[in-house]
OpenMM code with the backbone's topology and positions (N, CA, C; nanometers):
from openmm import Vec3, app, unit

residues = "UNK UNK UNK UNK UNK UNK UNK UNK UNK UNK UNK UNK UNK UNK UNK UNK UNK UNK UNK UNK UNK UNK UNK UNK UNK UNK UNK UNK UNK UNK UNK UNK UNK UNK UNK UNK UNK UNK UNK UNK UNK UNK UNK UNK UNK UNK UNK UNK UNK UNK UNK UNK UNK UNK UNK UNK UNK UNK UNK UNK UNK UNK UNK UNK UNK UNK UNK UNK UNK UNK UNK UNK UNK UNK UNK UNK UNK UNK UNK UNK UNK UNK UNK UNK UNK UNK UNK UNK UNK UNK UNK UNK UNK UNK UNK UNK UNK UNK UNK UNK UNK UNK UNK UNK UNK UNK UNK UNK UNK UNK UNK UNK UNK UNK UNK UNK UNK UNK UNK UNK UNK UNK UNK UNK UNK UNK UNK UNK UNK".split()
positions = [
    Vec3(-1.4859, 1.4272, -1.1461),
    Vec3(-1.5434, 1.3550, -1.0345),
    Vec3(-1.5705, 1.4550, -0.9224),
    Vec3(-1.6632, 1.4545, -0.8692),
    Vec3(-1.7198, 1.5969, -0.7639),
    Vec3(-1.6750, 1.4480, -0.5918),
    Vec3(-1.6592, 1.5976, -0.5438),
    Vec3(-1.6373, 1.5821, -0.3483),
    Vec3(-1.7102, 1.3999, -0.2911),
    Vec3(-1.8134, 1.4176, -0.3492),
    Vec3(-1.9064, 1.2936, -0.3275),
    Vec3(-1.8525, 1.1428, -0.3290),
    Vec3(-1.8316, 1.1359, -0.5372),
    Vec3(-1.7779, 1.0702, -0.5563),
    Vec3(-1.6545, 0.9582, -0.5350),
    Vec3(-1.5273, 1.1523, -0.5169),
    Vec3(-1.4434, 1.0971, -0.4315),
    Vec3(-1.3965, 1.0366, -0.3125),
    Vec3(-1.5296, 1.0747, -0.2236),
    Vec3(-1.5059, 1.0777, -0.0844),
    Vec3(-1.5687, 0.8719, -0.0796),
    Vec3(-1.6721, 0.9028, -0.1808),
    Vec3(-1.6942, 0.7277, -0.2066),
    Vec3(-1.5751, 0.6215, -0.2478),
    Vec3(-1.5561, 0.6746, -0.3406),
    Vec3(-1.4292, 0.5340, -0.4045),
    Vec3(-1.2905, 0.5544, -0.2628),
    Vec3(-1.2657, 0.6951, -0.1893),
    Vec3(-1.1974, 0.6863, -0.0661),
    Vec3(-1.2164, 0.5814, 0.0226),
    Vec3(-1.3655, 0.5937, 0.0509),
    Vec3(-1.3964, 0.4732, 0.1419),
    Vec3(-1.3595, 0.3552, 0.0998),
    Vec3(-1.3574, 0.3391, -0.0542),
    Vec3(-1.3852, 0.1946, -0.0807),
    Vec3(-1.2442, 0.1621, -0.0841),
    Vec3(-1.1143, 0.2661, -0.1259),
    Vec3(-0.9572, 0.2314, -0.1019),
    Vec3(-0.9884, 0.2025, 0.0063),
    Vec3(-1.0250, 0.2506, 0.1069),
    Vec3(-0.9799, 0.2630, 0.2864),
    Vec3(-1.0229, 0.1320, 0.3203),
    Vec3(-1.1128, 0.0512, 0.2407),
    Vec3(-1.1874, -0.0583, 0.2886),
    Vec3(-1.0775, -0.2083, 0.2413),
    Vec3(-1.0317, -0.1495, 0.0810),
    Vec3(-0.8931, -0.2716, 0.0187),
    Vec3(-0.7870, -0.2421, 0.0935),
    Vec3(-0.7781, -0.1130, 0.0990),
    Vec3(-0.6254, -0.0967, 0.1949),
    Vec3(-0.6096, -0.1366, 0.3609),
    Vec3(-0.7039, -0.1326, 0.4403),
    Vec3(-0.7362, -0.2034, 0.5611),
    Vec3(-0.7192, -0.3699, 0.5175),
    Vec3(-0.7549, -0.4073, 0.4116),
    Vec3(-0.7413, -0.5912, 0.4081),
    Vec3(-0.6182, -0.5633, 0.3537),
    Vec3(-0.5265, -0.4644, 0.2470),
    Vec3(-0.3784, -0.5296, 0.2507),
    Vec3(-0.3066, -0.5198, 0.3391),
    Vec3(-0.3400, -0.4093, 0.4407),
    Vec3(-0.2521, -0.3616, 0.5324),
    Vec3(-0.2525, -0.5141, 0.6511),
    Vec3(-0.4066, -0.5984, 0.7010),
    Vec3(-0.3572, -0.7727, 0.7499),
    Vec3(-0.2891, -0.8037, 0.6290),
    Vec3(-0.3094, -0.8331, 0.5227),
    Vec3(-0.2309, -0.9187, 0.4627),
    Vec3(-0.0798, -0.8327, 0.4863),
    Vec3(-0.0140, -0.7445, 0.4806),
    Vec3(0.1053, -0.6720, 0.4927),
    Vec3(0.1204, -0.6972, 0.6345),
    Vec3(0.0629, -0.6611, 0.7088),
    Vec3(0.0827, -0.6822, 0.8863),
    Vec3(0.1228, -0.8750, 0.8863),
    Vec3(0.0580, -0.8954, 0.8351),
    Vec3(0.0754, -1.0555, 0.8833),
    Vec3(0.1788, -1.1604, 0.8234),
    Vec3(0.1928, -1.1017, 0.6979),
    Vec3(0.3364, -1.1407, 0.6374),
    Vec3(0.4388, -1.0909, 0.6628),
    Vec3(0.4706, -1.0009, 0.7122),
    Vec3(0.5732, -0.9204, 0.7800),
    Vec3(0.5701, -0.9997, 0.8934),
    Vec3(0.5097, -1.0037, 0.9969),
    Vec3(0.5048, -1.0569, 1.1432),
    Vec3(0.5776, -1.1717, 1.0766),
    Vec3(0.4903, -1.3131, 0.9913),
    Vec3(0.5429, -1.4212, 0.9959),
    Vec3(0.6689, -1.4462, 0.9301),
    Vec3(0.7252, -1.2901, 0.8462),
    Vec3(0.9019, -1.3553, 0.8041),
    Vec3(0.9510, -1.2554, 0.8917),
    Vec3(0.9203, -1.2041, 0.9948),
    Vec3(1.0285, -1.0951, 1.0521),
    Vec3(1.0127, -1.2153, 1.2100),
    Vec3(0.9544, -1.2356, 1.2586),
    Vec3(0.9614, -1.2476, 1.3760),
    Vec3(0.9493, -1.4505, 1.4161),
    Vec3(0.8761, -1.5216, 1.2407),
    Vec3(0.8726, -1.6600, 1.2820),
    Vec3(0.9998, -1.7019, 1.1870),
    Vec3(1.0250, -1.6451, 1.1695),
    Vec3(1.1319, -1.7149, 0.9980),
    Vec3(1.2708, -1.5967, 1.0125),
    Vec3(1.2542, -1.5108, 1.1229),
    Vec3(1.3955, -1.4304, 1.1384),
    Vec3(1.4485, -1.3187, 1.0188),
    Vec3(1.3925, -1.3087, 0.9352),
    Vec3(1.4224, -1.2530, 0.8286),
    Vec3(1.4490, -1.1239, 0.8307),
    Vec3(1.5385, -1.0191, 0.8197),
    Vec3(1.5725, -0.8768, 0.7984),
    Vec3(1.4296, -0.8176, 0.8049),
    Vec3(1.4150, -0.7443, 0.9077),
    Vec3(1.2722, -0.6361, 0.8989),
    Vec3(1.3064, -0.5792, 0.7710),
    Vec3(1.3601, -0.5201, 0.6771),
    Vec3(1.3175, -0.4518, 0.5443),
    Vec3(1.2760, -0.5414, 0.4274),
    Vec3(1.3059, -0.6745, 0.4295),
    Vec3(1.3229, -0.7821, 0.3617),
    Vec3(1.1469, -0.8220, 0.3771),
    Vec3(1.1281, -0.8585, 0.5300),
    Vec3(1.0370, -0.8911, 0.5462),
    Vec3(0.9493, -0.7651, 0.5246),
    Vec3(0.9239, -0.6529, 0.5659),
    Vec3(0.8329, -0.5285, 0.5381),
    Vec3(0.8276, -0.5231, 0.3881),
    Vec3(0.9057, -0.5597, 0.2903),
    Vec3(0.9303, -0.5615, 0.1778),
    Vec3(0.8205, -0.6375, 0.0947),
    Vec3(0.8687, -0.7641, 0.1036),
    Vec3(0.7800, -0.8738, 0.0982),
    Vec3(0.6339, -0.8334, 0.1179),
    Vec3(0.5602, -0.8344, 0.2383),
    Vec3(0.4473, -0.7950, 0.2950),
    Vec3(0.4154, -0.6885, 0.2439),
    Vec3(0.4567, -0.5968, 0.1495),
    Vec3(0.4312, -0.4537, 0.1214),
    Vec3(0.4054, -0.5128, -0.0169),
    Vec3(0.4847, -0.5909, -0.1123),
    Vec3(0.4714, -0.6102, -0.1904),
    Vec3(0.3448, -0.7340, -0.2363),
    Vec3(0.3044, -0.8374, -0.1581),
    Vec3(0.1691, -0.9262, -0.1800),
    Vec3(0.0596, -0.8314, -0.1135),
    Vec3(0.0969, -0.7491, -0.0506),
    Vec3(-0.0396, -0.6926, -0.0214),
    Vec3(-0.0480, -0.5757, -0.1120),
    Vec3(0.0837, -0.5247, -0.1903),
    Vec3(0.0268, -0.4314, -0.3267),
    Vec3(-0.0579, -0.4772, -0.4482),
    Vec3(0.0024, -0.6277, -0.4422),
    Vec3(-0.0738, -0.7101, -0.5670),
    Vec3(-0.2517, -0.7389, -0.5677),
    Vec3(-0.2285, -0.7774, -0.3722),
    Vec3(-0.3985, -0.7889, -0.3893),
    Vec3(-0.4790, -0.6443, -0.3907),
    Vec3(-0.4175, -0.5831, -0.3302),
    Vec3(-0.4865, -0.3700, -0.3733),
    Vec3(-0.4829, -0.3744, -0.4899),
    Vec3(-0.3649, -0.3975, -0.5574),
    Vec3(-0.4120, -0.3687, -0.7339),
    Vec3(-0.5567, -0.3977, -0.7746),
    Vec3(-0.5551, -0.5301, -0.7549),
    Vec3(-0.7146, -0.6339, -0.8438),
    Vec3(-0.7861, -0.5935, -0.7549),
    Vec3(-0.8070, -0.5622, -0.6483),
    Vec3(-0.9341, -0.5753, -0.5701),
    Vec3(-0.9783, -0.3804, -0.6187),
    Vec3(-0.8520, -0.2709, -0.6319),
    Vec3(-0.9012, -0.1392, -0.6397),
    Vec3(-0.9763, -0.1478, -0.8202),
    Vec3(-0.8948, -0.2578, -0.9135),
    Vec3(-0.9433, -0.2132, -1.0172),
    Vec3(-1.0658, -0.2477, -1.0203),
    Vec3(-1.0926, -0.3601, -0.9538),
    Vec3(-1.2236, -0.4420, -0.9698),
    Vec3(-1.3280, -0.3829, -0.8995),
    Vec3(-1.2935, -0.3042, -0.8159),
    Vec3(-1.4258, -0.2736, -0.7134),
    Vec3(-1.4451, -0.1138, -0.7071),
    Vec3(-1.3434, -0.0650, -0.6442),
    Vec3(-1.2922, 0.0583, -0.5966),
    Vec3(-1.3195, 0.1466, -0.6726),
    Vec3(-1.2669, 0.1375, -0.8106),
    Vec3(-1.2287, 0.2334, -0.9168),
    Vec3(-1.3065, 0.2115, -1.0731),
    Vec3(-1.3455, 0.0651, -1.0389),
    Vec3(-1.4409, -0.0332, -1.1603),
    Vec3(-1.3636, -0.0430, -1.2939),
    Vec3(-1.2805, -0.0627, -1.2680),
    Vec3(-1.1878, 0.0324, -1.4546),
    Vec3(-1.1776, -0.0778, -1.5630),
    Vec3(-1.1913, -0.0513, -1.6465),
    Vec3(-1.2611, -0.0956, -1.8105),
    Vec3(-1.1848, -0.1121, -1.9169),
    Vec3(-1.0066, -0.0626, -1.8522),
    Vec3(-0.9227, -0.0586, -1.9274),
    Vec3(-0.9158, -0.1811, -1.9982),
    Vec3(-0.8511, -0.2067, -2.0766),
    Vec3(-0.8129, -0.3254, -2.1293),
    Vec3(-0.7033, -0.3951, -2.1397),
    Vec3(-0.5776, -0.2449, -2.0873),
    Vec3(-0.4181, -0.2803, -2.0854),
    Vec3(-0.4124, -0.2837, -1.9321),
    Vec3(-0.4490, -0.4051, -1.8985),
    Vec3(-0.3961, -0.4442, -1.7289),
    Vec3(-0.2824, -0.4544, -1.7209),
    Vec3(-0.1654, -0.4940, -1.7965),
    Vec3(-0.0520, -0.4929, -1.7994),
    Vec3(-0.0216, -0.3473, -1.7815),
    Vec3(-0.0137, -0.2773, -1.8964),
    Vec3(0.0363, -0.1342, -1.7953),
    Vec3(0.0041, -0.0471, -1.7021),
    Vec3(-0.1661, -0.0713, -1.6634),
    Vec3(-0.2276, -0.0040, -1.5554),
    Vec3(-0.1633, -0.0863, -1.4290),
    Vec3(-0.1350, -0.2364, -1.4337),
    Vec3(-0.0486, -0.2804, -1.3048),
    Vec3(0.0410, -0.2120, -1.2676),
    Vec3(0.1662, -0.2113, -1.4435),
    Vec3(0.2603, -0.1813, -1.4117),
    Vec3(0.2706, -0.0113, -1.3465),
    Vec3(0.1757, 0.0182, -1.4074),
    Vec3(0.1993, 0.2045, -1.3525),
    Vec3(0.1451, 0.1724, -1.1846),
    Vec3(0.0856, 0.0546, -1.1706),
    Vec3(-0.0251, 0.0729, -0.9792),
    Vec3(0.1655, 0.0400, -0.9079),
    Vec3(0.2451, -0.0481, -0.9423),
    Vec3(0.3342, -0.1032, -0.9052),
    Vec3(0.4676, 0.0064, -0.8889),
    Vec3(0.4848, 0.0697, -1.0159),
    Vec3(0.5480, 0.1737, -0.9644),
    Vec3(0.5403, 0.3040, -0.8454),
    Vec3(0.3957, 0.3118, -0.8667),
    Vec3(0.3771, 0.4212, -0.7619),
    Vec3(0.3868, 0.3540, -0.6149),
    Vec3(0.3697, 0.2120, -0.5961),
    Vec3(0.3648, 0.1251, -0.4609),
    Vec3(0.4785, 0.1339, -0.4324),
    Vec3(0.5608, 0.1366, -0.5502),
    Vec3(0.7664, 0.1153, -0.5272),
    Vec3(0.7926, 0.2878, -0.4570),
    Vec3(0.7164, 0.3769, -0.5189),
    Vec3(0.7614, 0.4663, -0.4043),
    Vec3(0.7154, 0.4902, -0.3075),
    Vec3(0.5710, 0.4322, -0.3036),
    Vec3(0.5437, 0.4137, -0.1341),
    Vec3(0.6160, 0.3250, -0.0686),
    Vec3(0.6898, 0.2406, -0.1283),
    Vec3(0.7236, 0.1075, -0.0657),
    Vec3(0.8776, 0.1965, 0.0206),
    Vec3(0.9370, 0.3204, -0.0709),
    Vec3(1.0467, 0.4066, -0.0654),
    Vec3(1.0030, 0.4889, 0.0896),
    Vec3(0.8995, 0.5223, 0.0456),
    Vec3(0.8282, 0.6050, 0.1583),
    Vec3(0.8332, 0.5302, 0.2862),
    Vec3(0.7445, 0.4428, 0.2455),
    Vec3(0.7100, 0.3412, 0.3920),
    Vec3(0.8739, 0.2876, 0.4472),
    Vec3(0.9515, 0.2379, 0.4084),
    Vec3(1.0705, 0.2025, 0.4721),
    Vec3(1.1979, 0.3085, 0.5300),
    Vec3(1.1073, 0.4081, 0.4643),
    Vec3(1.1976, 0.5281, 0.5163),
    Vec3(1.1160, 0.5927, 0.6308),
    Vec3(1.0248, 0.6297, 0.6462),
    Vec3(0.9840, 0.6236, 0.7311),
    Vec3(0.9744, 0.5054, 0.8407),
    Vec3(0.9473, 0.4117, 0.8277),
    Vec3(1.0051, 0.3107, 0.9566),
    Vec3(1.1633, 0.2993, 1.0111),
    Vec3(1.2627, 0.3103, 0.8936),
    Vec3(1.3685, 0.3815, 0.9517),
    Vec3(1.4291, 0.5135, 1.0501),
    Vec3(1.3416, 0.5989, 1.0240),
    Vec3(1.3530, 0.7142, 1.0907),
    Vec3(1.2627, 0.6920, 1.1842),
    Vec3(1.1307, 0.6227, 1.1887),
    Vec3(1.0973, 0.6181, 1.3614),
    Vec3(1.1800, 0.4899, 1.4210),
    Vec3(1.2090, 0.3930, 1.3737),
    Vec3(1.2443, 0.2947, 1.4375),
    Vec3(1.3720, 0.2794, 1.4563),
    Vec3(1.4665, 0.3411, 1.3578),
    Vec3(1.6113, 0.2986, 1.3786),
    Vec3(1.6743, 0.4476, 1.4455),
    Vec3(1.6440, 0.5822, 1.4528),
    Vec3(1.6507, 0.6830, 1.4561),
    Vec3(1.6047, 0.7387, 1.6081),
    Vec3(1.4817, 0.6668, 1.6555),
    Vec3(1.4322, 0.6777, 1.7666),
    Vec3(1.3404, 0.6225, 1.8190),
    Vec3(1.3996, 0.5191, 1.8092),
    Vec3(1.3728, 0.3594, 1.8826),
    Vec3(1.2048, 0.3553, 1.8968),
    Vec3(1.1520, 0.4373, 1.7813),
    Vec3(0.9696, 0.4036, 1.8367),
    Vec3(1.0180, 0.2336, 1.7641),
    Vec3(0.9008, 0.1834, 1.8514),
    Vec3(0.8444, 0.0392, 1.8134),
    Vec3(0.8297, -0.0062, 1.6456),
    Vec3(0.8728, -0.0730, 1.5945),
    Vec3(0.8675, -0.1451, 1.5073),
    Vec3(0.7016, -0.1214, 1.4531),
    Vec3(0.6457, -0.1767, 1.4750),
    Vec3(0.4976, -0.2085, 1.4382),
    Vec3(0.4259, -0.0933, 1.4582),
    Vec3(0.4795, 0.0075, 1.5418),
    Vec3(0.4104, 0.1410, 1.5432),
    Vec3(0.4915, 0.2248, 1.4698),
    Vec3(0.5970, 0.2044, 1.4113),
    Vec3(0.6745, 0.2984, 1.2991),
    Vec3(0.6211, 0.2512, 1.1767),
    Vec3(0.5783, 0.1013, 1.2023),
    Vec3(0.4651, 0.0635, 1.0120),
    Vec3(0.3490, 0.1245, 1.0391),
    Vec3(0.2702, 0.1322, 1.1440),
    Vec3(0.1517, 0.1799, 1.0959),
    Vec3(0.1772, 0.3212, 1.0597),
    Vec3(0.2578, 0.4352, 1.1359),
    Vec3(0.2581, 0.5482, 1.1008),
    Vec3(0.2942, 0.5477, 0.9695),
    Vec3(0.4125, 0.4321, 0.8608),
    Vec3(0.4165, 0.4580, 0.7490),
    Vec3(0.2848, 0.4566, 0.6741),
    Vec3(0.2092, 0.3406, 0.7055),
    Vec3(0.1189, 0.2729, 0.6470),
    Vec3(-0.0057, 0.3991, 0.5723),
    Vec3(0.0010, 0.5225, 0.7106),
    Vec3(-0.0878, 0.6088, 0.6974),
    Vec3(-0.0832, 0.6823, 0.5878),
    Vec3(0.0798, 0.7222, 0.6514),
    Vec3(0.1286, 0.8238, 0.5139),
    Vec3(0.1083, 0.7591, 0.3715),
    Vec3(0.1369, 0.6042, 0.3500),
    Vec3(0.1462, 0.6204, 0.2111),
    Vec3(0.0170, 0.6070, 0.1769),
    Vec3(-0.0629, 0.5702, 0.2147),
    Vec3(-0.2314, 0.5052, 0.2252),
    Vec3(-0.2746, 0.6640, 0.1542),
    Vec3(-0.2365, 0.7797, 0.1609),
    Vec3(-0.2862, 0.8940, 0.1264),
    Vec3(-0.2097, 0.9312, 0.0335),
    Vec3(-0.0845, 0.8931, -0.0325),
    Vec3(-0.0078, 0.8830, -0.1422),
    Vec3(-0.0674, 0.8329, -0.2354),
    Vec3(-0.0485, 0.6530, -0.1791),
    Vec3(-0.1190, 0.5775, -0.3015),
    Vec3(-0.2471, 0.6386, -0.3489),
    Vec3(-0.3481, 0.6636, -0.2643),
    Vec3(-0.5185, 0.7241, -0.3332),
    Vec3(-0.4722, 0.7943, -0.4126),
    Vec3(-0.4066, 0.9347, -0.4025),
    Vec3(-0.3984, 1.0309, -0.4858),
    Vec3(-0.3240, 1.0085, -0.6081),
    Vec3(-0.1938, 0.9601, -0.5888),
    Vec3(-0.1833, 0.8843, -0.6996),
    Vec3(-0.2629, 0.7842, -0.7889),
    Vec3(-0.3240, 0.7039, -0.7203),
    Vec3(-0.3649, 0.5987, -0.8262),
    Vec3(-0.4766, 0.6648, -0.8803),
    Vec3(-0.5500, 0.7473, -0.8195),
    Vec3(-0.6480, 0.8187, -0.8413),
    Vec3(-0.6364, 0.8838, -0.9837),
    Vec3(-0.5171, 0.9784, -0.9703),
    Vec3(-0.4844, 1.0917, -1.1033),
    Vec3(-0.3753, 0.9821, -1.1696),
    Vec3(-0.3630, 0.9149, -1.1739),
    Vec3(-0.2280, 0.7987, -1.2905),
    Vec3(-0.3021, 0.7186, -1.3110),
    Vec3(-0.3281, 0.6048, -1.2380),
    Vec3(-0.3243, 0.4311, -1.2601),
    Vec3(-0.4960, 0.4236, -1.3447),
    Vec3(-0.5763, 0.4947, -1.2160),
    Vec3(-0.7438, 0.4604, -1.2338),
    Vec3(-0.7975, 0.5748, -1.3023),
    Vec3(-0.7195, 0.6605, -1.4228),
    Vec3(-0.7983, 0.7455, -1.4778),
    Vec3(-0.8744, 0.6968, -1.5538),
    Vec3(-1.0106, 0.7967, -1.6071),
    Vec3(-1.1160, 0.7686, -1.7067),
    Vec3(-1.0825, 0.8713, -1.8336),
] * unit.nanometer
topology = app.Topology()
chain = topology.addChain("A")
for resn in residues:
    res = topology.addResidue(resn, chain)
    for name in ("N", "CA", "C"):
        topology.addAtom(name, app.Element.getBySymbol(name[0]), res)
């Protein structure tokens, strides 16, 4: 795949990952702050329905993929999310519990970092040709 290419299907993650990141922003908000729920519990949660809709929306659009074993191309998109999911809560720990940055500005700074994890990963694992 040449510079081009990549820099295309980038956009088109940057475009699914901006809609999981509301769906992640907004499920988080509504079990952390309306329903009381443990911020990791809730970041958890929200990390995890908004990995499910990135899955289908990157295979379907993003990446176009033709596979036929959706079952293990999930399961491999799901593992690599579990260590962003590692990433992202560790990092909101260390800005937020470590040095009191803001909650919601210690997710987006995770959000960034893994947002450039997940591509490269799913890129060379999940969405190969």
């Amino acid at each position: 795949m040449n510079i081009k290419a990549i820099f295309s299907v980038f956009i088109k993650f940057g475009i699914v990952g901006f809609s999981s990141f509301i769906i992640d922003f907004s499920m988080t908000y509504l079990l952390k702050e309306r329903f009381k729920i443990n911020k990791f519990i809730a970041n958890t949660t929200g990390f995890l329905i908004a990995a499910t809709f990135n899955f289908f929306m990157n295979r379907l659009w993003t990446f176009k993929s033709q596979d036929l074993d959706v079952t293990a191309q999930f399961l491999k998109f799901m593992a690599i999310a579990s260590v962003g999911l590692l990433i992202n809560n560790g990092i909101i720990y260390f800005f937020n519990d470590k040095f009191r940055v803001n909650f919601y500005i210690s997710k987006i700074l995770a959000v960034i970092v893994v947002m450039f994890y997940n591509f490269s990963m799913n890129l060379l694992i999940t969405f190969t040709k």
